[in-house]
C-alpha positions as CSV (number, residue, x, y, z in Angstrom):
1,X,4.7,-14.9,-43.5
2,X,5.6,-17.2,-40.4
3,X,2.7,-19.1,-38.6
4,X,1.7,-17.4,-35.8
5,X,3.4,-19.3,-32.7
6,X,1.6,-19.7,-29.3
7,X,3.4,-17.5,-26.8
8,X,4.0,-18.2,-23.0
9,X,5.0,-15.4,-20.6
10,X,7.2,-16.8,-17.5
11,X,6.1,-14.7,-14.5
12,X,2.9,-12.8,-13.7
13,X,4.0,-10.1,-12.1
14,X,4.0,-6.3,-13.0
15,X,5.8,-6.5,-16.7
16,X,3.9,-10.6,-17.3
17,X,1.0,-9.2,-17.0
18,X,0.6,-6.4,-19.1
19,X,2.9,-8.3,-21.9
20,X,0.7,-10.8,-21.9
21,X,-2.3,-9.2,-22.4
22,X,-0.3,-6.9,-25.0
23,X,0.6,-10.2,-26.8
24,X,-2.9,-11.6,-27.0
25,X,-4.1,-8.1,-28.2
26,X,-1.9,-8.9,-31.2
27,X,-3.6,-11.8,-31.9
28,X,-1.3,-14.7,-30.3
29,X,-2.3,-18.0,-28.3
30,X,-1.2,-16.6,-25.3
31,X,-0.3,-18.5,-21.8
32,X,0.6,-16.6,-19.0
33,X,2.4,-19.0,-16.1
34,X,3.3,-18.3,-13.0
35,X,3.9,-20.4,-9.5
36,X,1.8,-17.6,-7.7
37,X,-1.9,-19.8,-7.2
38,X,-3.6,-16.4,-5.7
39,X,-2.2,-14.1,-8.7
40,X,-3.2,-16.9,-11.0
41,X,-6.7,-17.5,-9.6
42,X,-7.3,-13.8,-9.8
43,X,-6.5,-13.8,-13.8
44,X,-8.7,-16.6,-14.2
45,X,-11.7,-14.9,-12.5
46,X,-10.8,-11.8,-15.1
47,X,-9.7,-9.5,-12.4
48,X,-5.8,-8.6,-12.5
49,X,-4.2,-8.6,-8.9
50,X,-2.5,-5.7,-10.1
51,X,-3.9,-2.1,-11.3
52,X,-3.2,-0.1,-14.5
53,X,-5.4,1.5,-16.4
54,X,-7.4,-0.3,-19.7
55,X,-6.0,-3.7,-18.0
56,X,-9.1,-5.2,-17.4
57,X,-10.7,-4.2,-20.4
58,X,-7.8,-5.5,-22.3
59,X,-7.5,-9.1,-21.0
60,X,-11.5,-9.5,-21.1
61,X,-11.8,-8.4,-24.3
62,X,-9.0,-10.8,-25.9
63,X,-9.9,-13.4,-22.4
64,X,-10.3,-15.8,-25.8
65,X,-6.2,-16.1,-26.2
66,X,-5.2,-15.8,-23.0
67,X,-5.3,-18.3,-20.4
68,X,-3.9,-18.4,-17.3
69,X,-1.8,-22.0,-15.3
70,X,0.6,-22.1,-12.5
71,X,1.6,-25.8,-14.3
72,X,5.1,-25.1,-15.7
73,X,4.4,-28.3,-17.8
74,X,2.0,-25.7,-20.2
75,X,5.5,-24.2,-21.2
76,X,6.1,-27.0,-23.5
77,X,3.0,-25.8,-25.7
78,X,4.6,-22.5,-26.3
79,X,7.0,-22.3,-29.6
80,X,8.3,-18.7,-27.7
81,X,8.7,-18.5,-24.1
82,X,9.2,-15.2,-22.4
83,X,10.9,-14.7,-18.8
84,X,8.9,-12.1,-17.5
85,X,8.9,-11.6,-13.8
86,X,9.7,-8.4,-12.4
87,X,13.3,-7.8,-10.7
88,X,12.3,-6.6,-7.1
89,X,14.7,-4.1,-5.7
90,X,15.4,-3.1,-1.6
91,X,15.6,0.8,-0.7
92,X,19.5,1.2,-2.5
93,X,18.8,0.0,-5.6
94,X,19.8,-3.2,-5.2
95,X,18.4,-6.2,-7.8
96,X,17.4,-9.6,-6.3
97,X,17.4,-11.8,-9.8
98,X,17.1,-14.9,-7.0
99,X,13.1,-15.2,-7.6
100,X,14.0,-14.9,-11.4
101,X,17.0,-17.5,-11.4
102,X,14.9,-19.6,-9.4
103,X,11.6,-19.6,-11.5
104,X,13.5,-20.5,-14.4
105,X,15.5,-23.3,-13.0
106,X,12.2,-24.9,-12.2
107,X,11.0,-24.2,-15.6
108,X,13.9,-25.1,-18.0
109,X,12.9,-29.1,-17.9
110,X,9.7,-28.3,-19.7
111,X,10.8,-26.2,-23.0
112,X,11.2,-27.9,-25.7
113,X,14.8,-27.9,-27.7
114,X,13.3,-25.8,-30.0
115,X,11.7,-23.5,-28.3
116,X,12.6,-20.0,-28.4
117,X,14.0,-18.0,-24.7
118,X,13.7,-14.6,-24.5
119,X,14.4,-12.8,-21.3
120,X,12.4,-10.0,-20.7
121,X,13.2,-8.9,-17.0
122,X,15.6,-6.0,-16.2
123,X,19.0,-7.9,-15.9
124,X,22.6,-6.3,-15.4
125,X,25.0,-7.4,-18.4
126,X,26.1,-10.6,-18.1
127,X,22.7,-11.9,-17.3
128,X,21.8,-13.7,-20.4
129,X,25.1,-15.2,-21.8
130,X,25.4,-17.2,-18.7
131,X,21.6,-19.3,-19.3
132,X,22.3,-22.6,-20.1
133,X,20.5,-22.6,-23.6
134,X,21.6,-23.5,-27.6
135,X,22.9,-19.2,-28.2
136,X,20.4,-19.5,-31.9
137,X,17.5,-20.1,-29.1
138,X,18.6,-17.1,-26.2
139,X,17.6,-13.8,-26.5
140,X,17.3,-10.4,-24.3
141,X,14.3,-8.1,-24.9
142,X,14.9,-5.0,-23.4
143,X,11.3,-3.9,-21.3
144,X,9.7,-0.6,-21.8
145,X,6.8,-0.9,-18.5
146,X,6.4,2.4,-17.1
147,X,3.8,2.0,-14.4
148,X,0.7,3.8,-15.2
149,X,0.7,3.9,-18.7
150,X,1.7,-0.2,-18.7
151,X,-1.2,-0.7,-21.2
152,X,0.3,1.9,-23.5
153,X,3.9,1.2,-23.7
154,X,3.3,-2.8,-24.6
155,X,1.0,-2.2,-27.0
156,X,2.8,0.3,-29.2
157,X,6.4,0.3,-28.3
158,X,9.0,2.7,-29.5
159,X,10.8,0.4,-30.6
160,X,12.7,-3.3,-29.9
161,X,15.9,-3.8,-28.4
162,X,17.2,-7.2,-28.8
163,X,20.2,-9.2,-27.6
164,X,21.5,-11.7,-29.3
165,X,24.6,-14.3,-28.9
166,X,24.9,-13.4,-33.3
167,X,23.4,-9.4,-34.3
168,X,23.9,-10.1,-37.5
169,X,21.8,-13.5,-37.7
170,X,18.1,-13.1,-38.4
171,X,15.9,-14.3,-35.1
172,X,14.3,-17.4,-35.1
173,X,10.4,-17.0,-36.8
174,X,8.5,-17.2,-33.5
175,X,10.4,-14.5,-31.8
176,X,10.6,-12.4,-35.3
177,X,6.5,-12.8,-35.8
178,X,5.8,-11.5,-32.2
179,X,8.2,-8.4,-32.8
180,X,6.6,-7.5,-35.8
181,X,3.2,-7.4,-34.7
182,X,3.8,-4.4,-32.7
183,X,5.0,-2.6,-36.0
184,X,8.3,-1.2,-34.4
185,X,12.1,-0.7,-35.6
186,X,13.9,-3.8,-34.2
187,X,17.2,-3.4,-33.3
188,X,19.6,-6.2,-32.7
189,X,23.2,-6.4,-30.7
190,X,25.1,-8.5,-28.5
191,X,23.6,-9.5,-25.2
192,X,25.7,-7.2,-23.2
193,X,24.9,-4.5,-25.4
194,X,20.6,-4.8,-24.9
195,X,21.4,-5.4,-21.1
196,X,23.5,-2.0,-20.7
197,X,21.1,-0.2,-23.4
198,X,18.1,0.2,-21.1
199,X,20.4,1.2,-18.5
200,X,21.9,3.6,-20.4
201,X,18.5,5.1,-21.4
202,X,17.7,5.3,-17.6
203,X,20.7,7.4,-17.0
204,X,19.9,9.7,-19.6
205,X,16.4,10.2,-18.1
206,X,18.0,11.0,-14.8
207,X,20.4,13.5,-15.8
208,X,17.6,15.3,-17.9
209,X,15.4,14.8,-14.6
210,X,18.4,16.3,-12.5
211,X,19.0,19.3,-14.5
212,X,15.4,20.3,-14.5
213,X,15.3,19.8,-10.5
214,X,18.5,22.1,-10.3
215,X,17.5,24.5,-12.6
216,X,13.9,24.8,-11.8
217,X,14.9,25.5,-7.8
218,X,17.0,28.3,-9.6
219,X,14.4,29.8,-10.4
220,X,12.5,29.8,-7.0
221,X,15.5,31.9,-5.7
222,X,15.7,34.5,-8.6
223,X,11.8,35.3,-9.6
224,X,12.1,33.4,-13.0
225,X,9.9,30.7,-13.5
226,X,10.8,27.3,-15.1
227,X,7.1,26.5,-16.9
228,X,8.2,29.4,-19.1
229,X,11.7,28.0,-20.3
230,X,10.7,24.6,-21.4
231,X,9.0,25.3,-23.7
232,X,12.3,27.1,-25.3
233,X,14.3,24.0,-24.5
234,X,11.8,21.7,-26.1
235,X,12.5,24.1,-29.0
236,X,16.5,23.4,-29.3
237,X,17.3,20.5,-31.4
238,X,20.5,18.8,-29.0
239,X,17.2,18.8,-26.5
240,X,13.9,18.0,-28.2
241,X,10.6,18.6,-27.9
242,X,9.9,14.9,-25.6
243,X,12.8,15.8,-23.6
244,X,12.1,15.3,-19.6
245,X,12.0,18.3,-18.1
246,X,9.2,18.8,-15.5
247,X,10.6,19.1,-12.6
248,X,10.1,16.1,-9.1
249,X,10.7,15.0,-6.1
250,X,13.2,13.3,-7.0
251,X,13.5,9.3,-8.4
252,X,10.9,7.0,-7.2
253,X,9.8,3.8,-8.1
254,X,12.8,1.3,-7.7
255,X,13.5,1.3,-11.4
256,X,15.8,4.4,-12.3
257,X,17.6,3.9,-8.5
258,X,18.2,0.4,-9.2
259,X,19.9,1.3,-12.8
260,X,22.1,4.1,-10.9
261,X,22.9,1.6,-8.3
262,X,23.9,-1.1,-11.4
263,X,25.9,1.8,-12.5
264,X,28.4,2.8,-9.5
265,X,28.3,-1.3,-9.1
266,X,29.7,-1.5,-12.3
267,X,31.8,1.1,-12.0
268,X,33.5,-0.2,-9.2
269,X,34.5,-3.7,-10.7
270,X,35.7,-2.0,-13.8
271,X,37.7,0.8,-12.5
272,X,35.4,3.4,-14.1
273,X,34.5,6.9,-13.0
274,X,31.0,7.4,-11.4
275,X,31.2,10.5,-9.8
276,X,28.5,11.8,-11.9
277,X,26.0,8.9,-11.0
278,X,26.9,9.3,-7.1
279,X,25.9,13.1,-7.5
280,X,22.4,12.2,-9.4
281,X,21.7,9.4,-6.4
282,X,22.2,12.5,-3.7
283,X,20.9,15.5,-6.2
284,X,17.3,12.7,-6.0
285,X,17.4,12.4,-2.2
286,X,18.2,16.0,-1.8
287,X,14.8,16.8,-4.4
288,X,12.8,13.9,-2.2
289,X,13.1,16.1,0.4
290,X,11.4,19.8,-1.3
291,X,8.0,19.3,0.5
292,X,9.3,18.1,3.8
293,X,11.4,21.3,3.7
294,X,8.6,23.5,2.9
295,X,6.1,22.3,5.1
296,X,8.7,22.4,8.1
297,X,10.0,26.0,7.1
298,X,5.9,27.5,7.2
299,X,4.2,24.9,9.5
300,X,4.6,25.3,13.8
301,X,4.3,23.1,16.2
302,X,0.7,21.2,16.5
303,X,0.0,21.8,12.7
304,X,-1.9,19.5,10.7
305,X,-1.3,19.1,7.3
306,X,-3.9,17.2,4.7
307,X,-1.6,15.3,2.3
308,X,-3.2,14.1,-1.6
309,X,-1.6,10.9,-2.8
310,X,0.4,8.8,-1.1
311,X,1.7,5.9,-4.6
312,X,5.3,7.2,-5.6
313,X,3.3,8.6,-9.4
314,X,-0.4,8.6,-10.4
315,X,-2.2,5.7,-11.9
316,X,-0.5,3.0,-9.6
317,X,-0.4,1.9,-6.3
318,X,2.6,1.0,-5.6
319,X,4.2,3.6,-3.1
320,X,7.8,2.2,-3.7
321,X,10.8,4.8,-2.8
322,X,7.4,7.0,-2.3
323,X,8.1,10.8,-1.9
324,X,4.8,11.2,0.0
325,X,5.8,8.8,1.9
326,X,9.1,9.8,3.1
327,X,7.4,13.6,3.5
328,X,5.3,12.2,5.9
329,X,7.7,10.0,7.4
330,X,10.4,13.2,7.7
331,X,8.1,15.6,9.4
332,X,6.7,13.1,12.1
333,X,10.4,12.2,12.7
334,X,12.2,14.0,15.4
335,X,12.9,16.9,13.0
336,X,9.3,17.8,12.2
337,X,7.5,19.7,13.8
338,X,6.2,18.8,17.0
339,X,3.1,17.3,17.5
340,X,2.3,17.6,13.9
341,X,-0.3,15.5,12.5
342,X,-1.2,14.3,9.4
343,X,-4.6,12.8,7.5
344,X,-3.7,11.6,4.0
345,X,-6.0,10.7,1.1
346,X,-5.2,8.6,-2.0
347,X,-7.1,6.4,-4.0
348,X,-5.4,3.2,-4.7
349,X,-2.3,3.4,-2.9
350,X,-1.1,0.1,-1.0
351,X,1.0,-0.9,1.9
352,X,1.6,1.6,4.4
353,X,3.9,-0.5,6.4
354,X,6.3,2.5,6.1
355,X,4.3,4.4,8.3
356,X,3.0,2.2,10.9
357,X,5.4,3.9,13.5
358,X,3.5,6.6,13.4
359,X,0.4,6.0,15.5
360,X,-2.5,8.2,15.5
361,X,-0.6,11.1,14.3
362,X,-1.1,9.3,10.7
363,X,-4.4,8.7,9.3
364,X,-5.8,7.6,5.6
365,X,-8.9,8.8,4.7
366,X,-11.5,8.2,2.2
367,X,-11.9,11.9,0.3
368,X,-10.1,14.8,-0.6
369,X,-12.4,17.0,1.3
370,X,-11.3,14.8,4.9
371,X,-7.8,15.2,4.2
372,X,-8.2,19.1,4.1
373,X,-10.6,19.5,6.9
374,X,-8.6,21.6,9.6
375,X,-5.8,21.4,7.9
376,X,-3.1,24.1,8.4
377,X,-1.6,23.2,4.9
378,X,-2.4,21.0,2.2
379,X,0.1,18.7,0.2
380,X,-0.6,17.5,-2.9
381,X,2.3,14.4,-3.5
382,X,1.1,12.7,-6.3
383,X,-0.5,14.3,-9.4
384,X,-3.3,11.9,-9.7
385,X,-5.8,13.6,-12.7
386,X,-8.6,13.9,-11.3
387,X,-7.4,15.7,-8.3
388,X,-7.1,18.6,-11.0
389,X,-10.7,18.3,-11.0
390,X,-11.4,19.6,-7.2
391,X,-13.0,22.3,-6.0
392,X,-9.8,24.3,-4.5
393,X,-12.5,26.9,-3.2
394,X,-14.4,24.5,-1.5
395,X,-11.4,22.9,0.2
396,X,-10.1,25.9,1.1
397,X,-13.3,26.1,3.0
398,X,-12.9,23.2,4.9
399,X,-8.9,24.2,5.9
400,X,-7.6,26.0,8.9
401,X,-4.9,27.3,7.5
402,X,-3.9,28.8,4.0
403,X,-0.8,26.8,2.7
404,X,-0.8,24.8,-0.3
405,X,2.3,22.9,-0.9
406,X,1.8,21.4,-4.9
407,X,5.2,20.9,-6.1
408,X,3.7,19.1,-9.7
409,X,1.7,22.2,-9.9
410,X,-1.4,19.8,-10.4
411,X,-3.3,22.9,-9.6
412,X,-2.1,26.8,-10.6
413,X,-1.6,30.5,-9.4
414,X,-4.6,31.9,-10.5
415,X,-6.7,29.3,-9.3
416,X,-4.9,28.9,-5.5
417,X,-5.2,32.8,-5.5
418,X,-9.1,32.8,-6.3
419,X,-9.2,30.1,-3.2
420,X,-7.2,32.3,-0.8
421,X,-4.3,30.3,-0.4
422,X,-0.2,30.8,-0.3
423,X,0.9,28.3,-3.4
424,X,4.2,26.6,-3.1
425,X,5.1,24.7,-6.4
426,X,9.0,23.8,-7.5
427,X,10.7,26.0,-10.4
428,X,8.7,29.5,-8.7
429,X,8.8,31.6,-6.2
430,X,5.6,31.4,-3.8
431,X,2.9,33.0,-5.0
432,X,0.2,34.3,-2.3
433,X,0.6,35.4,1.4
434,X,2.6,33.0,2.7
């Protein structure tokens, strides 16, 4: 049994955060350092500049472990220090490890030789062997942040994926401690390996997501309806019952296009094929599309459409690669509808920048009930929970029109039939008058 080291987590961004938080939950000294004074000052107060759900409650209730500096000089308490700032990516999928490279070089003067490296942060192969630091004190922990369920997914990971300049050497007892406090397999392998690994889990996600978008649109051309196959899938062993099959509007998020992008990059300086990846990066802007298509094949000129949820997936606000967003964005382009309109409602969604173009045919509102009113069709664009909650009767009510455009099928047939209105979801065929 080692003694338990004091952790410090290098970048407070999405993934330091959470980690952390996580980290402290596990009983650790825990410093979180960062050269962001207004994300610092936030933590300090006890209120995360970010949003995920149980955060707060989770860094209050261990606030005892956890403190928070933008003075790199705190690095040299920590026995394990832990790179941790989130890679931002631009609209391709493109990685800018600039912020990251440039954090660390500021930091490096203040860890002690002994001190134990781990980089955290989504990096392509290559990323880790070429940090200046003694290979027994360098390692690559592959992240597992899924926005919205953060929280969740730190606290009890599947399991650890570890890079290491020597898989077969034991890690040093500070980095071997923390992994074992979250009671998960641990597996280790050479830098490059860990690097491509999460990568290569991303790319299996897509093509699982990308057979159930082609399959489920199927089944809106032939009368068969995809809710009732999964579950037979889910049934077959080469598939499994977690596999990822409800269908989307495509990739969202910067994470899984960034990883496809990494891909056909790699590709390219290797002289591999990638003509599968290509077809998964169009197949997702082709899917991004499904309720922009809709609304334009049913809605005339003048329309207005009431839109629910704006954030690319529930229980964030970050509207990053956004379907919403680009539905909106499509259909008060030049090949929308003329004169359309739209009034949008979502609860924590940020940065609308995306949209400012639009004028006053775009506006955010504060309820459900204001997106619908006089609405020709309603859009729900992000399956936030407690939209399944609403009265579809009531905002019905308030519509003009009868079109309800739910392509996560957040509400159902029986229900939009009750409320009078033509149901659009993806993997069936309309259901209602429309």
């Amino acid at each position: 049994m080692h003694a338990s080291p004091t952790i410090a987590f290098l970048g407070l961004s999405h993934l330091g955060i959470v980690s952390a938080a996580a980290a402290a939950a596990k009983g650790f000294t825990t410093i979180g350092v960062d050269l962001d004074h207004g994300a610092v000052a936030a933590l300090q107060s006890g209120r995360a500049p970010i949003r995920e759900p149980q955060l707060d409650e989770l860094i209050e209730t261990h606030r005892d472990r956890l403190s928070w500096t933008t003075d790199l000089a705190a690095l040299s308490d920590a026995d394990l220090v832990i790179l941790s700032r989130d890679v931002p990516t631009d609209d391709q999928g493109r990685s800018s490890l600039g912020p990251v490279l440039m954090l660390l070089d500021q930091a490096r003067i203040h860890l002690r030789p002994e001190t134990v490296l781990t980089v955290l942060c989504q990096a392509p192969p290559g990323f880790t062997r070429k940090i200046d630091r003694a290979p027994s004190k360098l390692f690559y922990l592959v992240e597992t942040l899924i926005f919205g369920r953060a929280v969740e997914r730190a606290l009890h990971p599947e399991r650890h994926i570890l890079g290491c300049a020597d898989p077969q050497a034991a890690p040093p007892a500070p980095l071997q401690t923390y992994l074992e406090a979250f009671d998960a397999q641990i597996l280790p392998m050479r830098y490059e390996s860990a690097e491509l690994a999460k990568i290569s889990i991303n790319c299996c996600l897509v093509a699982s997501i990308s057979t159930a978008n082609t399959l489920a649109e199927v089944c809106e051309g032939v009368g068969a309806d995809w809710a009732e196959i999964v579950p037979a899938l889910k049934l077959d062993a080469r598939i499994g019952p977690a596999a990822y099959l409800k269908p989307g509007l495509g990739l969202a998020g910067g994470n899984l296009e960034r990883d496809l992008a990494n891909v056909v990059r790699m590709a390219g300086e290797t002289g591999a094929a990638a003509g599968v990846v290509a077809a998964q990066i169009a197949d997702s802007a082709y899917r991004k599309q499904w309720a922009a298509r809709r609304a334009a094949e049913l809605l005339g000129d003048g329309a207005k459409l009431g839109v629910l949820g704006l954030a690319y997936k529930e229980n964030t606000a970050s509207v990053k690669n956004s379907p919403a967003i680009e539905t909106i964005a499509l259909l008060l382009g030049p090949e929308g509808p003329a004169d359309l309109t739209v009034s949008a409602h979502d609860p924590q969604a940020e940065d609308l920048s995306a949209l400012a173009g639009a004028g006053d045919r775009f506006a955010r509102v504060e309820t459900p009930a204001q997106a619908a009113a006089d609405a020709d069709a309603l859009a729900v664009l992000t399956p936030w929970p407690h939209y399944r909650d609403l009265d579809l009767s009531a905002l019905r009510g308030v519509m003009r029109g009868e079109l309800l455009i739910d392509p996560y099928a957040v509400f159902d047939a029986e229900r939009a039939a009750a409320a009078g209105l033509s149901w659009h979801t993806l993997g069936r065929a309309p259901q209602g008058g429309l």
